[in-house]
SESEMAR-956453 format. One record per residue (C-alpha): x negated, y negated, z; residue in three letters. Coordinates in steps of 0.001 Angstrom, whole numbers, plus 500000, padded with zeros to 6 digits. Last residue first. Example, Ala and Ser with C-alpha at 12.3 -4.5 7.8 and 13.67 -1.06 7.14 Angstrom:
REM SESEMAR-956453
486330501060507140SER
487700504500507800ALA
//
This chain:
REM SESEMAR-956453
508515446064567098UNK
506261448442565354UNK
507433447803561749UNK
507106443874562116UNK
503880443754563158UNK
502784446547559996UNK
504644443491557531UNK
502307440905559296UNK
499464442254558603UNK
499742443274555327UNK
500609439849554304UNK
497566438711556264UNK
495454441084554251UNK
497248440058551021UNK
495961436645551401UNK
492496437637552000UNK
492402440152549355UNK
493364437461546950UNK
496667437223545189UNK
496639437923541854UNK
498174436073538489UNK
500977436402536737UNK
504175438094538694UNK
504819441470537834UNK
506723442728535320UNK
504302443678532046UNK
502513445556534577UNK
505450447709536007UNK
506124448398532252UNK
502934449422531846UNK
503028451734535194UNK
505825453411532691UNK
503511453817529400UNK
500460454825531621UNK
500385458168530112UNK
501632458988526776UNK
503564461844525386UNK
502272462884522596UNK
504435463215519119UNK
503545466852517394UNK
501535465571513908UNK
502674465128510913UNK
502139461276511016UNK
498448462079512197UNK
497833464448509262UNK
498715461718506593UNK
496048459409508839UNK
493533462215508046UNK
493806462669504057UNK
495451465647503600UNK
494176468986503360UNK
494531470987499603UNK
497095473403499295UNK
496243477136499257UNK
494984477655502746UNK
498273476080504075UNK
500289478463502089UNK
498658481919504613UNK
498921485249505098UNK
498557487920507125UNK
498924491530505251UNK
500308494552508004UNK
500440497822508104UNK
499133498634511100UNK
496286500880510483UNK
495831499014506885UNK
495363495644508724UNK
494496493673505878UNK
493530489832506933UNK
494184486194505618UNK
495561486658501815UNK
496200483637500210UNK
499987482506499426UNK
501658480587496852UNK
505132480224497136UNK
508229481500495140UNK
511198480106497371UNK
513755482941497677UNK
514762482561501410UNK
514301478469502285UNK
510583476760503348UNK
509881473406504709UNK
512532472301506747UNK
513052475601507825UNK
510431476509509282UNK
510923474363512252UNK
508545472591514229UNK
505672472417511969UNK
502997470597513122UNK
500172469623510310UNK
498942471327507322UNK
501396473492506068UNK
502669477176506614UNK
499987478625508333UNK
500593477817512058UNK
504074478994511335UNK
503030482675510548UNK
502907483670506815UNK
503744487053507509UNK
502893490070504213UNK
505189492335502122UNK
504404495084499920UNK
506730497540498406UNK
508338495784495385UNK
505490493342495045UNK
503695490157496968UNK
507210489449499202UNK
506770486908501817UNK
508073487107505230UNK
507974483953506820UNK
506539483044510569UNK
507290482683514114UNK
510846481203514198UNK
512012484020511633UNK
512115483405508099UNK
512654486161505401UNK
512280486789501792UNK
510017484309500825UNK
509078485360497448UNK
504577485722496527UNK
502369484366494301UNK
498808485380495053UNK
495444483857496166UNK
492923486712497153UNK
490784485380500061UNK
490635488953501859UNK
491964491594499500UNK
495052492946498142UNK
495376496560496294UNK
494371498507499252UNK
497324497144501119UNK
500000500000500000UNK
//
């Protein structure tokens, strides 16, 4: 079954599946290889979907043969060419970014600083009045 398809061969293949993990792709009547979701483009992919349907014809490259298993990885990513870097970024999974809320407490405060002296006294006089 696999001995006809070797590492790094690029092929044609049918999507005949999709699962959350991965595509099935069809290379011939009896052979049929996973495209997992870390392979299907460059960038995050959060849902298959939105990038492949059952019956697309893709092109596919041949990641590993495990003849013991059964099983042909492949990959689409390998056969397109990488984007630029920014193009990358905007495909990206969003961060979440630290700081944003103590920014807001920033942006909120009163301008300027009070010195050390002055908030000594303040400090002061606020533990005086919680052990009356």
């Amino acid at each position: 079954m696999t001995t006809k398809y070797e590492i790094g061969t690029e092929l044609k293949g049918k999507v005949t599946g999709i699962q959350p993990y991965g595509a099935f792709v069809a290379l011939d009547e009896e052979t049929q290889g996973l495209v997992h979701i870390s392979e299907i483009t460059h960038g995050y992919v959060k849902d298959i979907n939105e990038h492949l349907s059952v019956g697309d014809e893709v092109n596919v490259k041949v990641l590993s043969v495990d003849e013991g298993a059964n099983k042909i990885s492949l990959s689409i990513r390998a056969t397109e060419e990488a984007p630029a870097p920014k193009e990358v970024e905007a495909t990206k999974k969003p961060r979440r970014r630290q700081g944003q809320n103590n920014l807001k407490a920033v942006e909120s405060a009163p301008s300027g600083f009070n010195t050390l002296k002055d908030k000594l006294e303040e400090w002061i006089e606020q533990s005086d009045l919680i052990k009356k």
